[in-house]
Gaussian input, Z-matrix of N, CA and C with variables (Angstrom, degrees):
# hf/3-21g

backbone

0 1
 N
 C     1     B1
 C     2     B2     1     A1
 N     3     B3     2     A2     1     D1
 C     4     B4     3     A3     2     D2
 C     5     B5     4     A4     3     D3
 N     6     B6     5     A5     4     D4
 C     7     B7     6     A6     5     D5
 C     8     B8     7     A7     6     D6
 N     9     B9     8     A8     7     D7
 C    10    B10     9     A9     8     D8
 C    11    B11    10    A10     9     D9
 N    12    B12    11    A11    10    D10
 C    13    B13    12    A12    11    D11
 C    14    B14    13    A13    12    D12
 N    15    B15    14    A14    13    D13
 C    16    B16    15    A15    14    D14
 C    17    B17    16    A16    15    D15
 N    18    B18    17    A17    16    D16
 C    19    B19    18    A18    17    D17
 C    20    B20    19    A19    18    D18
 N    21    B21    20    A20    19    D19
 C    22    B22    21    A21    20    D20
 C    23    B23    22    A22    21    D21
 N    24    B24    23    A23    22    D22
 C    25    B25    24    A24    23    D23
 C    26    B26    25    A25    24    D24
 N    27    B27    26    A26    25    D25
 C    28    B28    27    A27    26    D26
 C    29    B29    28    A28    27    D27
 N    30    B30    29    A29    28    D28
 C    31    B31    30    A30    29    D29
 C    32    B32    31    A31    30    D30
 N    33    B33    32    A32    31    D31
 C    34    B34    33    A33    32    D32
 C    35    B35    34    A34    33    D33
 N    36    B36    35    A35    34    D34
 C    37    B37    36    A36    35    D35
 C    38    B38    37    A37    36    D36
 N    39    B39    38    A38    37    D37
 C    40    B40    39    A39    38    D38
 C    41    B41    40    A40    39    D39
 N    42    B42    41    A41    40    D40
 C    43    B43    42    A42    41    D41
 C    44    B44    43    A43    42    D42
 N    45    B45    44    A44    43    D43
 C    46    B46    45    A45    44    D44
 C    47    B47    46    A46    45    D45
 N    48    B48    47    A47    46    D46
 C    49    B49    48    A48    47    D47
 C    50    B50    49    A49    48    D48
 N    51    B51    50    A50    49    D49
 C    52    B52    51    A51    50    D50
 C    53    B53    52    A52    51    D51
 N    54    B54    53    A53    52    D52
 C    55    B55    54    A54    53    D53
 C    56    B56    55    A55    54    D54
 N    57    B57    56    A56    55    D55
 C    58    B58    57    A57    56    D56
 C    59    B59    58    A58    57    D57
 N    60    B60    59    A59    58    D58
 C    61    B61    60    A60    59    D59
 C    62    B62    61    A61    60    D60
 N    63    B63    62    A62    61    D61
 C    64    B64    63    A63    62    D62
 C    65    B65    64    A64    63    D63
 N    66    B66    65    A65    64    D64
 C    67    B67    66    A66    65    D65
 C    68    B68    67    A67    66    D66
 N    69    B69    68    A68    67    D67
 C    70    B70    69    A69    68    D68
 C    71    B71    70    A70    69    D69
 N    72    B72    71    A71    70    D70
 C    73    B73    72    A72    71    D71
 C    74    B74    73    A73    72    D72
 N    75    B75    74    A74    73    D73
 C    76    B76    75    A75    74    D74
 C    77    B77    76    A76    75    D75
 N    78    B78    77    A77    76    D76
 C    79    B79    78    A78    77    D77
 C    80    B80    79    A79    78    D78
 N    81    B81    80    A80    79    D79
 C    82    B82    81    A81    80    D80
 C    83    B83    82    A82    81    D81
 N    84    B84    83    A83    82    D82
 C    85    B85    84    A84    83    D83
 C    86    B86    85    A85    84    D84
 N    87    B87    86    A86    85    D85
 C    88    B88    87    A87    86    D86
 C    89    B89    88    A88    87    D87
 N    90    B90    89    A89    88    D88
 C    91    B91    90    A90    89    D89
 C    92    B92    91    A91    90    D90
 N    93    B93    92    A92    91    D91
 C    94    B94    93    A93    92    D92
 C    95    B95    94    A94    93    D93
 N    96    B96    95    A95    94    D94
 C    97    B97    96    A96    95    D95
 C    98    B98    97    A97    96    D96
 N    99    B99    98    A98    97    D97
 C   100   B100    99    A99    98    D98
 C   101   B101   100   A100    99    D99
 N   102   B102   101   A101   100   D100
 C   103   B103   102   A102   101   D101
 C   104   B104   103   A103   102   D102
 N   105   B105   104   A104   103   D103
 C   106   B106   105   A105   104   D104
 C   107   B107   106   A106   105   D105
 N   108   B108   107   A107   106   D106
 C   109   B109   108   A108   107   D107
 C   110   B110   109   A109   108   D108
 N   111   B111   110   A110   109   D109
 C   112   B112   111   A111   110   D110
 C   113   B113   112   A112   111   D111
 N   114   B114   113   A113   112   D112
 C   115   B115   114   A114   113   D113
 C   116   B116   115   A115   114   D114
 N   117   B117   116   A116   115   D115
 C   118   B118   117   A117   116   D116
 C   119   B119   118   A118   117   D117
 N   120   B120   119   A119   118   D118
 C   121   B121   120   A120   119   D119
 C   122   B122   121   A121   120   D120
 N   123   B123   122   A122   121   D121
 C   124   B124   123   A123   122   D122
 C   125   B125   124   A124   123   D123
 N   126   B126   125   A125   124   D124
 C   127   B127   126   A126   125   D125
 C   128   B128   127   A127   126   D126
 N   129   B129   128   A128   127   D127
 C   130   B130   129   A129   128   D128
 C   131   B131   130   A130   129   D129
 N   132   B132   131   A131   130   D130
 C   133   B133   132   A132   131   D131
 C   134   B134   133   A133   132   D132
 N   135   B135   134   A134   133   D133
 C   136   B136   135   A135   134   D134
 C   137   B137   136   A136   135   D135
 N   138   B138   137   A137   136   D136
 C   139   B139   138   A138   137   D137
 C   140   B140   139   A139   138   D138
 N   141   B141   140   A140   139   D139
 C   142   B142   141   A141   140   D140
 C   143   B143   142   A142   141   D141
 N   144   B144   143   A143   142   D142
 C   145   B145   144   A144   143   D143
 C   146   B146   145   A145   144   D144
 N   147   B147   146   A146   145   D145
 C   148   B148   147   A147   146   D146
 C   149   B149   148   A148   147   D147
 N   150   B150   149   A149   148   D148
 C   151   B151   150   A150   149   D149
 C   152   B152   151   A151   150   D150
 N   153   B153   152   A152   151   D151
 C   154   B154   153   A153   152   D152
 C   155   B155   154   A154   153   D153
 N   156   B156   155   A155   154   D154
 C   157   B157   156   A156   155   D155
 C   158   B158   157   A157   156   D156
 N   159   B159   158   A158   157   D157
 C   160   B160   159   A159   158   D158
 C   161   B161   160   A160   159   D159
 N   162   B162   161   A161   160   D160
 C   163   B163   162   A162   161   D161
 C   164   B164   163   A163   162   D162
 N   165   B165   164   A164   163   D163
 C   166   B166   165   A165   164   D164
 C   167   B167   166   A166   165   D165
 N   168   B168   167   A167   166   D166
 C   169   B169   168   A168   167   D167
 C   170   B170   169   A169   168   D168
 N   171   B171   170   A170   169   D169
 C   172   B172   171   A171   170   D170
 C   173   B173   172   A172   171   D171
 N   174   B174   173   A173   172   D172
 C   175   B175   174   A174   173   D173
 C   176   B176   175   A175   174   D174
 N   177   B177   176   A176   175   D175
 C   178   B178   177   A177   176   D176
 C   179   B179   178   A178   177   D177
 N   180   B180   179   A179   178   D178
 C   181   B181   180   A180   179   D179
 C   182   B182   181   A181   180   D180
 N   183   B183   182   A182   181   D181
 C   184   B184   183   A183   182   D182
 C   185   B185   184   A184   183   D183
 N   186   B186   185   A185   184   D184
 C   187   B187   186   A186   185   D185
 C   188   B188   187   A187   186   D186
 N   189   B189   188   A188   187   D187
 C   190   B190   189   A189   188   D188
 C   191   B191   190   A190   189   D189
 N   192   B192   191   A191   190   D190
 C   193   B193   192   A192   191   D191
 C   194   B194   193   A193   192   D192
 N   195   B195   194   A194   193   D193
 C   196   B196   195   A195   194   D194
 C   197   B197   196   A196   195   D195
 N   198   B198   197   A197   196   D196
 C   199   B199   198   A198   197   D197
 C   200   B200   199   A199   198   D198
 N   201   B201   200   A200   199   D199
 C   202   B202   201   A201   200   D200
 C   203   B203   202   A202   201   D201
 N   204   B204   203   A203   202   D202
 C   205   B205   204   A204   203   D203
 C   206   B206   205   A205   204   D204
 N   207   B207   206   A206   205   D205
 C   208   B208   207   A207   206   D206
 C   209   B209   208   A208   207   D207
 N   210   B210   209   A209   208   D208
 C   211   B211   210   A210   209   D209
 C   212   B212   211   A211   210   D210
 N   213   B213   212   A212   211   D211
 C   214   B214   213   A213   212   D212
 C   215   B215   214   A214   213   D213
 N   216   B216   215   A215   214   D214
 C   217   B217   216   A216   215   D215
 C   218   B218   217   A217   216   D216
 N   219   B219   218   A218   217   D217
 C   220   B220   219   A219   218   D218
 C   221   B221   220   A220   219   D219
 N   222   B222   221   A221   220   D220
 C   223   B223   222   A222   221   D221
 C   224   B224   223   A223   222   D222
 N   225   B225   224   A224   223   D223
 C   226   B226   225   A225   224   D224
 C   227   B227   226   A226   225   D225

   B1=1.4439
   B2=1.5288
   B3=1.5211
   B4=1.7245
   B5=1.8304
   B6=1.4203
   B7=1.3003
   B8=1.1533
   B9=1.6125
   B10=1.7093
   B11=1.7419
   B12=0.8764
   B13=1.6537
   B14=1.6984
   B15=1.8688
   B16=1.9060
   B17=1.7280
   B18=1.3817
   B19=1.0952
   B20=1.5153
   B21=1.4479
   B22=1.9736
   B23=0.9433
   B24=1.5708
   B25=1.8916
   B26=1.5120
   B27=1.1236
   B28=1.3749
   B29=1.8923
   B30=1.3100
   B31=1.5598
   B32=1.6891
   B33=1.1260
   B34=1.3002
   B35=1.5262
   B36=1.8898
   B37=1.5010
   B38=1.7122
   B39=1.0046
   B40=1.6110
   B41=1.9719
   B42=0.9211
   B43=1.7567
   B44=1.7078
   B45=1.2707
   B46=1.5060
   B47=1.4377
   B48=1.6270
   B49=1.3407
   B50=1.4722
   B51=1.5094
   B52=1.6634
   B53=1.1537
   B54=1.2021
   B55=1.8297
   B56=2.0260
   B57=1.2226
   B58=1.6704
   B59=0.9385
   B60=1.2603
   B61=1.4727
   B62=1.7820
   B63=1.4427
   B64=1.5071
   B65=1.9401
   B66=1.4257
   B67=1.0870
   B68=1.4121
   B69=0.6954
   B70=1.4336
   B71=1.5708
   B72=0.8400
   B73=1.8496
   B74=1.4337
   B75=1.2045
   B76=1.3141
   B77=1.7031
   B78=1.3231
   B79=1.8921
   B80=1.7428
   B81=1.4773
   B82=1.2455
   B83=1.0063
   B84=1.0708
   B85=1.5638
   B86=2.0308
   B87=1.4879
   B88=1.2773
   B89=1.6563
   B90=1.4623
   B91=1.2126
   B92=1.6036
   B93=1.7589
   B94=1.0202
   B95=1.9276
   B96=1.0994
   B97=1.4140
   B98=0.9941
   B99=1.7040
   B100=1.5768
   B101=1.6390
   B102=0.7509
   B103=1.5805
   B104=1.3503
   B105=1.4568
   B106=1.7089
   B107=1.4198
   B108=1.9388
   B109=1.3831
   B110=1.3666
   B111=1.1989
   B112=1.5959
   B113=2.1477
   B114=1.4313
   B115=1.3097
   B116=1.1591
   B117=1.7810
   B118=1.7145
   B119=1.5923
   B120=1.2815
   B121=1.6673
   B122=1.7856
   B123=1.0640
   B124=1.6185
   B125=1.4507
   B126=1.4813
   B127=1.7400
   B128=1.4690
   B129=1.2865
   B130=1.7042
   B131=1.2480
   B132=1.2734
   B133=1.6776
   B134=1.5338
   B135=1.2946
   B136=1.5477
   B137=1.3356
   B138=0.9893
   B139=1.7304
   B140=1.7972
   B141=1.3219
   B142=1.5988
   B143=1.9765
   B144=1.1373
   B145=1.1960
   B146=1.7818
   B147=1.5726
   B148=1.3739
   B149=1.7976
   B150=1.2368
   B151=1.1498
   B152=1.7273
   B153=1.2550
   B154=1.5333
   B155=1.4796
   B156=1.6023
   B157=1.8060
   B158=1.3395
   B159=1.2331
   B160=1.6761
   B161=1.3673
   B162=1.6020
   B163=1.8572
   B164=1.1647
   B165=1.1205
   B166=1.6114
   B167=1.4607
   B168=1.3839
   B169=1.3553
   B170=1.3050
   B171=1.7887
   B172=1.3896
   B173=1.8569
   B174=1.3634
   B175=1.3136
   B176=1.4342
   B177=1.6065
   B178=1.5772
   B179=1.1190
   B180=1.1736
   B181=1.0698
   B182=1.6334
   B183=1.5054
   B184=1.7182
   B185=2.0784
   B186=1.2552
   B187=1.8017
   B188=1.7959
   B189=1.0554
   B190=1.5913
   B191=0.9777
   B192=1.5999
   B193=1.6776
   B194=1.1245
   B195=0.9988
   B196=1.9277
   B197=1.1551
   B198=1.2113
   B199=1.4855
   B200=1.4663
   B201=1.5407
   B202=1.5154
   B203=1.0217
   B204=1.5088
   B205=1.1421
   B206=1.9127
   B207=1.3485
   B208=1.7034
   B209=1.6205
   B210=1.2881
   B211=1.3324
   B212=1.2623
   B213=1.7606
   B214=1.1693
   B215=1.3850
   B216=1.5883
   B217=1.5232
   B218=1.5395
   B219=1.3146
   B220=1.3454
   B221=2.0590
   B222=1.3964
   B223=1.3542
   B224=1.3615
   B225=1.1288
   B226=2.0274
   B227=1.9071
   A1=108.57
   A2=119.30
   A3=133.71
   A4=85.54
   A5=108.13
   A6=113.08
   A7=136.02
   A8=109.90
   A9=117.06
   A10=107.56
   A11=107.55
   A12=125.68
   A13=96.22
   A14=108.20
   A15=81.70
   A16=88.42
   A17=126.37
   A18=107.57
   A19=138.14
   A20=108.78
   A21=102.77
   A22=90.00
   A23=117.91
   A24=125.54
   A25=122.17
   A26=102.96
   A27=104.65
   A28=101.81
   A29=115.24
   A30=121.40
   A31=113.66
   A32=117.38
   A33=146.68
   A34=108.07
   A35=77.62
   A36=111.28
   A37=119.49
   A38=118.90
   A39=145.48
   A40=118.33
   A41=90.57
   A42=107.33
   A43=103.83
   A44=125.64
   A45=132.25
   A46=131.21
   A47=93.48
   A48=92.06
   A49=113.86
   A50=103.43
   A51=111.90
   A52=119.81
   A53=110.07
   A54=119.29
   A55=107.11
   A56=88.45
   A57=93.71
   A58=127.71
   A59=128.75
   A60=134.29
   A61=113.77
   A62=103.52
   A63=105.45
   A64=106.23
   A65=114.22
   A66=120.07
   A67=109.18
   A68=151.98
   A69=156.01
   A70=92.67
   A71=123.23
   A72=123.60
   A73=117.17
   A74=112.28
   A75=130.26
   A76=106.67
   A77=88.58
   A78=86.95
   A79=98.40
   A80=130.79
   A81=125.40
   A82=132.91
   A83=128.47
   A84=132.95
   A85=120.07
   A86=99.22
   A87=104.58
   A88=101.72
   A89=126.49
   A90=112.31
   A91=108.17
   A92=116.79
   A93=92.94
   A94=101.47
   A95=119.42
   A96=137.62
   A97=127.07
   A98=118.08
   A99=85.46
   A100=114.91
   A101=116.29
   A102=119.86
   A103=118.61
   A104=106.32
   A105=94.14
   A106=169.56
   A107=84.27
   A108=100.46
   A109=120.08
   A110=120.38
   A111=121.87
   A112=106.78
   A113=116.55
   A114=92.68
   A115=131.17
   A116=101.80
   A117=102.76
   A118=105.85
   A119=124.47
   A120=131.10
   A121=94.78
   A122=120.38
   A123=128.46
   A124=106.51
   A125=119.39
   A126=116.85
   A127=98.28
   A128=129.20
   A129=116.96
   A130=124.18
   A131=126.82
   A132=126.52
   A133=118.47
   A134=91.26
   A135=118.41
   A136=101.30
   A137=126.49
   A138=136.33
   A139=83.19
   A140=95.32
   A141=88.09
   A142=124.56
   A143=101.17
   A144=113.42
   A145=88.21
   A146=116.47
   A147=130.26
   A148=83.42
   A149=156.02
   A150=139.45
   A151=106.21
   A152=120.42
   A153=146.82
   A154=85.23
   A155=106.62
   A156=122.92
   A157=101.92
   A158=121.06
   A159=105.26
   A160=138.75
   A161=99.04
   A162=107.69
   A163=129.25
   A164=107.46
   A165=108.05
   A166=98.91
   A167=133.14
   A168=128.76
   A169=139.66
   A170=89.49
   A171=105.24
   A172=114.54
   A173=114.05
   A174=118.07
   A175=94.59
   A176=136.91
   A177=119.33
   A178=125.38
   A179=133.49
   A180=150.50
   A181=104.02
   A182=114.32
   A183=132.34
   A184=99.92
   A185=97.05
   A186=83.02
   A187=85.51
   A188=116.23
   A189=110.55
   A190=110.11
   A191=119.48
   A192=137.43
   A193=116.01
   A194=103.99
   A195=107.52
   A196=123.22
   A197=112.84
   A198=120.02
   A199=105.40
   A200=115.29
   A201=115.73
   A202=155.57
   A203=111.25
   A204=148.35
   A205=116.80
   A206=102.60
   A207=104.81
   A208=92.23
   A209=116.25
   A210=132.66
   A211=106.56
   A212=135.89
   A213=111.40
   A214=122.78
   A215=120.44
   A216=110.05
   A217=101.02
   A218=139.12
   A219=121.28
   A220=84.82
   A221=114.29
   A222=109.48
   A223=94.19
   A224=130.54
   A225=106.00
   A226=107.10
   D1=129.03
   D2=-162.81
   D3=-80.54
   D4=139.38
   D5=167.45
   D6=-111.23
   D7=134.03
   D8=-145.84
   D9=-70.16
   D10=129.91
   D11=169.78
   D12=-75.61
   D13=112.91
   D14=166.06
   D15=-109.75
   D16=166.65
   D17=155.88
   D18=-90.34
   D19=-162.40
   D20=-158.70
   D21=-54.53
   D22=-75.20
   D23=-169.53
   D24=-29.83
   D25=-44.19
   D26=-172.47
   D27=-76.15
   D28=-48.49
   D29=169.79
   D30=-45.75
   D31=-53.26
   D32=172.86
   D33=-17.50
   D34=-81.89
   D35=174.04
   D36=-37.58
   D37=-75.77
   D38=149.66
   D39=-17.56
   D40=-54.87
   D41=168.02
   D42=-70.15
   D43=-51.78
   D44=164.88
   D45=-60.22
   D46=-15.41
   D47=176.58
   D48=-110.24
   D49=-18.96
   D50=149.38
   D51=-38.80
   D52=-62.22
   D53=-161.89
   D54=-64.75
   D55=-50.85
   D56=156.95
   D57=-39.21
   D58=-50.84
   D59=178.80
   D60=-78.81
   D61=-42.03
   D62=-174.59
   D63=-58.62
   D64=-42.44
   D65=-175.93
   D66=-70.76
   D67=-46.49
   D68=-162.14
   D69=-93.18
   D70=0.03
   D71=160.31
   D72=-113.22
   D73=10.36
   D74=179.15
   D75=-113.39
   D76=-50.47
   D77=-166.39
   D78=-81.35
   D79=-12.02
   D80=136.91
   D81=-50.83
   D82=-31.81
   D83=172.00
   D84=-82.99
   D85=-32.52
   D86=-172.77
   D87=-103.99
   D88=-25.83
   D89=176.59
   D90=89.09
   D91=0.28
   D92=177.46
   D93=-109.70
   D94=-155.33
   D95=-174.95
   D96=-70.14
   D97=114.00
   D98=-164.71
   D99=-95.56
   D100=18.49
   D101=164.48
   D102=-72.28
   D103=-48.76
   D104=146.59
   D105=-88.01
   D106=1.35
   D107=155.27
   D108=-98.62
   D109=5.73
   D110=159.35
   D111=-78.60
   D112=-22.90
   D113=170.63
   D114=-96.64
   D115=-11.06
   D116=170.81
   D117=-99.54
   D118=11.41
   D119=154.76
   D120=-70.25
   D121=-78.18
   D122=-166.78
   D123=-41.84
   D124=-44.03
   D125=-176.87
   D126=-75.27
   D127=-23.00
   D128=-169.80
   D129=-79.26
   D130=146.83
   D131=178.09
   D132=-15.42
   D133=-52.58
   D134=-167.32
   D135=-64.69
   D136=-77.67
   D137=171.79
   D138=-20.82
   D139=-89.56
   D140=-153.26
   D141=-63.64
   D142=18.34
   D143=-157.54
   D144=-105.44
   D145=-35.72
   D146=176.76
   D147=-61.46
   D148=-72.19
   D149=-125.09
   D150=-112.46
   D151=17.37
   D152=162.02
   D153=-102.20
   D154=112.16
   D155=166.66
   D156=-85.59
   D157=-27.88
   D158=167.36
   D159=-47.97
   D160=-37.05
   D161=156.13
   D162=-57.94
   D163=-53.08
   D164=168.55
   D165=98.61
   D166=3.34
   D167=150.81
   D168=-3.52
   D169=-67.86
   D170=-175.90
   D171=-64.94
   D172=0.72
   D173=-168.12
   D174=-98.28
   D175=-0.88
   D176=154.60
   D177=-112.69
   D178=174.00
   D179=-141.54
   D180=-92.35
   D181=145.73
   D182=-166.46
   D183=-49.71
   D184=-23.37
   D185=-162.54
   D186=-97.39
   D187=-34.46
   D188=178.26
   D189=-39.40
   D190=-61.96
   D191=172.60
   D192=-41.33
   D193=-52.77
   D194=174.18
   D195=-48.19
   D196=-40.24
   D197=-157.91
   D198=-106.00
   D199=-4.93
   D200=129.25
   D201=-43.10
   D202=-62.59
   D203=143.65
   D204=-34.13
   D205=-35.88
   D206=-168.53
   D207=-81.45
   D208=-40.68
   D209=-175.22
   D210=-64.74
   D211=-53.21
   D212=172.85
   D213=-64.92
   D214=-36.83
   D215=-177.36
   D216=-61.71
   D217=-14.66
   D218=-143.11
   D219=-95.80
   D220=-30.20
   D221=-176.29
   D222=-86.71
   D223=26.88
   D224=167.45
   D225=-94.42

């Protein structure tokens, strides 16, 4: 199977609209703000681990991510 080229923008896009969603499923769950869990999402592994295509992150789904993310803050 030939493997799809998407481009940045469109990747970009997609990764941004992840993070959107993961946070706002977070600050539902935690009750806190999501303006500030969108900046300690962006400094965390996870955040940046979504925008490394080598992980392949961005290929699951917003609550998957989350519950990454809950998992790394929960081991600091």
């Amino acid at each position: 199977m030939a493997e799809v080229i998407i481009a940045k923008e469109k990747m970009d896009f997609t990764i941004d609209l992840l993070i959107t969603m993961v946070v706002e499923e977070i600050a539902e769950d935690s009750g806190k703000e999501s303006k500030d869990i969108l900046a300690d999402f962006l400094c965390s592994k996870t955040g940046k681990a979504l925008y490394d295509k080598e992980t392949r992150l961005w290929c699951n789904g917003p609550s998957y991510i989350a519950e990454v993310y809950m998992e790394e803050i929960s081991n600091k």
